[in-house]
N, C-alpha and C positions, 0 to 999 in steps of 0.2 A: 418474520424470516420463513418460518413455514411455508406461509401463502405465497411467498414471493417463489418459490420453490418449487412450486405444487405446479404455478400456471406455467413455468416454466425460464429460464434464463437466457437471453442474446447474450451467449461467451464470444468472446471476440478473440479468433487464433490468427495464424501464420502458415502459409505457403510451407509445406515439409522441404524444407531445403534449411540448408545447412550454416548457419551464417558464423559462427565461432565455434572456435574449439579448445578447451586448457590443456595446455602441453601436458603429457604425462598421464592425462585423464582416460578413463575406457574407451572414449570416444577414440581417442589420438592412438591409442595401443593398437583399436580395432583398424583403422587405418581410413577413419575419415578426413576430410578435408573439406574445407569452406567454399560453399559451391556444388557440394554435393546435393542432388534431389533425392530423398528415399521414397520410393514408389510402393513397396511393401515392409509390413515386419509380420516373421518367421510364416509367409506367404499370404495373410491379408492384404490385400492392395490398401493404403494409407494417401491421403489429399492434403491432409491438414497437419499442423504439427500437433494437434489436441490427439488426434485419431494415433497419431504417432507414439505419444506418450501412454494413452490408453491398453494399446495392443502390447506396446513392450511390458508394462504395467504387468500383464494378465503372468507375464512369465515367474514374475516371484523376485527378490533382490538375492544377486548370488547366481539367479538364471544366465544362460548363454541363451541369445536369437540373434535369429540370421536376418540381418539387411538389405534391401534387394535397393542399389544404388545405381544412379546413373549418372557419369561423371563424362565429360567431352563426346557425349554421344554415344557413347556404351554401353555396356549393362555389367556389372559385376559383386556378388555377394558379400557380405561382410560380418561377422560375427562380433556381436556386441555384449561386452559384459556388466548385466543390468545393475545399476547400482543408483542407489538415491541421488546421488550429482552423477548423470551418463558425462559432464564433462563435454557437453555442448548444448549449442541453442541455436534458435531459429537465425534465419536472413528480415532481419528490421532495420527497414529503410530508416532515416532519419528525420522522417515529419512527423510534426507535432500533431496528437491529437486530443490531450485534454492537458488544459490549461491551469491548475492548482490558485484561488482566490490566494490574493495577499501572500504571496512568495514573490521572488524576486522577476521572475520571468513576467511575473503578471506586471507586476507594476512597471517595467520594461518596458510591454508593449506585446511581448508574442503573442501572437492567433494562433487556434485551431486550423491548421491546414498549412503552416509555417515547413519551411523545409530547410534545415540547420545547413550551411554550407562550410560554413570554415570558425573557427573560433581562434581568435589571438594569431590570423594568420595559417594554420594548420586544419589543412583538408579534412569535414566530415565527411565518411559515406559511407557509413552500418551507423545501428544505435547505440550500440556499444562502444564506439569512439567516443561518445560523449563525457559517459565518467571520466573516462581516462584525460580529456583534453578542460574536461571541469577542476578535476585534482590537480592537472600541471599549473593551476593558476593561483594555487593555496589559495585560498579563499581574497583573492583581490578580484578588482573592476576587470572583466574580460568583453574581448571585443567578439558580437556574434554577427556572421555574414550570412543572412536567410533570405530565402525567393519566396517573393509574395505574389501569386497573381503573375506571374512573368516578371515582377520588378525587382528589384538586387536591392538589399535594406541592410543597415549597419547600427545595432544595437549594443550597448552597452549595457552589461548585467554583473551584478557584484553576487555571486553565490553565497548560500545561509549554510551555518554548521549544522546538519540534525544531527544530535546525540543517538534517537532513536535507531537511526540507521550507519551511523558513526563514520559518517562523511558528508561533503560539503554538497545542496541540493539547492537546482532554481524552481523547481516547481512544473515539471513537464511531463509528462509520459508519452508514450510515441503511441501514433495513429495504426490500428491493426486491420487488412486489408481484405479481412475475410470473418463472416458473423456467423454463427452456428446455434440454433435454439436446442438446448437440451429443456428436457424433461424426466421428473422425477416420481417412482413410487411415494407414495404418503411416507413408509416405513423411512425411508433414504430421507426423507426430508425433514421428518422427525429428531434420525440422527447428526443431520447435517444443520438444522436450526440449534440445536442444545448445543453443539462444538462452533457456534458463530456465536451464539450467547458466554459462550466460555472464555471466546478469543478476545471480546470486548469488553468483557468485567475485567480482565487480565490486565488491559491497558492499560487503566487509571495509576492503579499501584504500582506497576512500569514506570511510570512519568515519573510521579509522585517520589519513586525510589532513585533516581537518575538527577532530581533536585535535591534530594538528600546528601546525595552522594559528591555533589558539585559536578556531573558531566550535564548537565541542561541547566536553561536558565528556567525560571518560571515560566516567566511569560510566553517561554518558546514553546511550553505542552498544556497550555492555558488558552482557551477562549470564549468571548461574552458573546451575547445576544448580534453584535453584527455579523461574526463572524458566522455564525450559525444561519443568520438568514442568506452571508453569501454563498453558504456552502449548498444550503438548501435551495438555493434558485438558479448553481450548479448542478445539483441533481437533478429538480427538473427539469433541464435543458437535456437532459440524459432519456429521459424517462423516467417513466408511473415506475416501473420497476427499483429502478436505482433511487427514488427519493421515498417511495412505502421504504427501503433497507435503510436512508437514514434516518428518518425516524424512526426505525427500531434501535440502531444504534444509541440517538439519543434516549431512546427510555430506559437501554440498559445501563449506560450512565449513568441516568438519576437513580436507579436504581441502588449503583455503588457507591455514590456521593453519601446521597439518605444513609448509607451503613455506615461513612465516616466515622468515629468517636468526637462527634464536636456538639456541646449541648442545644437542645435546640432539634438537631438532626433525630432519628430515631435510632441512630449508632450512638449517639450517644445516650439519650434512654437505656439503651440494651448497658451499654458498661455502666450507669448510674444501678441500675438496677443488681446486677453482678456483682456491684461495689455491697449495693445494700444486706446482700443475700450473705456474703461473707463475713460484714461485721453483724451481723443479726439486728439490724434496727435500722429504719427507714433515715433518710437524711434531713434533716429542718426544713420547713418550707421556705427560711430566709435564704438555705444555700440552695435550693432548687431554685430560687431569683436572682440572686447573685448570678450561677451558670449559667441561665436563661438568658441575659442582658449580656455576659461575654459574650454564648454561643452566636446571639442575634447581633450584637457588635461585627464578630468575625465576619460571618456572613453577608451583612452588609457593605462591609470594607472587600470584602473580596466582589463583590458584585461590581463596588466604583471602578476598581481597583482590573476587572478584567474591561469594562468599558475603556477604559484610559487605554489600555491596550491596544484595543481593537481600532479603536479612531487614530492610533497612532501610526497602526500598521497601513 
């Protein structure tokens, strides 16, 4: 994560123009509207929405900055009050630009470069019509009308529940129309590698506590070896960049699996040994063989058991 930091990142933003607003949001108070360009914030001139977010950023949460908006040809200032949700977002068109292995969309059919036109009948044209026109379908077979290439295509896609994100998804993201390399001091990247290593270890137990819980199935925050190599030959269709960060990803996984408490693992050593330290006496070598043969049981059952998975999907 570091390295990948160091040499620098391709962030992919958005044209500073205005595409949503939430009613009632600072945005909506200030007296934006959709379709607004902002040209500057509190008189830096801003291109992108990254630079956009940046500069207002710089003000503090609780700050007032002034807007400099061009709406029908005009020019006219707007005072925005900064808050962690400003209560809007960019202008995102509705074409597809990356495709998610093995979700519904994929299997479907959509391409990268797809441009969603209508679903169940009902006009796309932002990207933010799509939740909304994904949700009116509770999760049944939805009819999607996209231009490929000049030609007019009619797809039929059944959207998946994610618990993680606690609404129904086919596996899309939309295409961003403008690439910007930043770069980082070491220090910054240092801080920024340990909080991506934190965001990842976090996952596991997320999942893990969401199957506990009954809002996810296993299988849905589970995956084997294919799944990993289609995601990994997704990345690299991406770039060196974006497939060096999943393989970090996966190391920090394994890293949190290993601490599991299941014998066998070295999570579970760690509680075996905690165990031993409290009762003051080491434990039989027959019951360190007995656990042994569970731990390696589970493990190998969970190994078939995420394959079956994977070939299913």
């Amino acid at each position: 994560f570091f390295g990948v930091l160091l040499v620098g990142l391709d962030l992919t933003t958005y044209p500073a123009v205005v595409g949503e607003v939430t009613a009632g949001g600072p945005a909506a108070k200030a007296g934006l509207k959709v379709g607004d360009r902002i040209t500057a914030v509190g008189g830096t001139p801003v291109v992108n929405w990254m630079e956009l977010d940046e500069e207002a950023g710089k003000t503090g949460k609780g700050g007032l900055v002034d807007l400099t908006v061009v709406r029908a040809g005009g020019t006219r200032t707007v005072r925005l009050a900064v808050d962690a949700d400003p209560g809007m977002g960019p202008l995102v068109e509705p074409l597809v630009g990356t495709v998610v292995p093995m979700y519904p969309a994929s299997r479907a059919g959509i391409r990268t470069g797809d441009r969603v036109l209508a679903i169940d009948g009902k006009p796309v044209t932002r990207w933010v019509d799509l939740p909304v026109r994904i949700a009116a379908g509770k999760g049944k077979p939805s009819v999607f009308r996209i231009r490929r290439d000049g030609a007019i295509l009619t797809l039929t896609i059944t959207p998946k529940w994610d618990a993680a994100h606690g609404r129904a998804l086919i596996g899309i993201e939309p295409k961003a129309p403008l690439a910007v390399t930043k770069r980082f001091g070491p220090f910054t990247c240092a801080k920024y590698a340990a909080l991506e290593i934190g965001t990842v270890a976090a996952e596991i137990p997320k999942s893990l506590w969401l199957v506990v819980s009954g809002k996810a199935a296993f299988k849905d925050v589970m995956g084997g070896p294919i799944l990993i190599a289609r995601l990994g030959i997704a990345k690299a269709e991406q770039g060196l960049a974006d497939l060096i960060h999943f393989i970090g990803l996966l190391n920090v996984q394994l890293l949190v699996v290993n601490l599991l408490p299941i014998p066998v693992l070295d999570g579970g050593m760690i509680l075996l040994a905690v165990l031993e330290a409290l009762r003051r006496r080491r434990f039989a070598y027959a019951t360190y063989a007995r656990l042994t043969n569970v731990g390696a049981s589970l493990l190998i059952g969970l190994m078939l058991y995420t394959f079956f998975v994977d070939l299913r999907r």
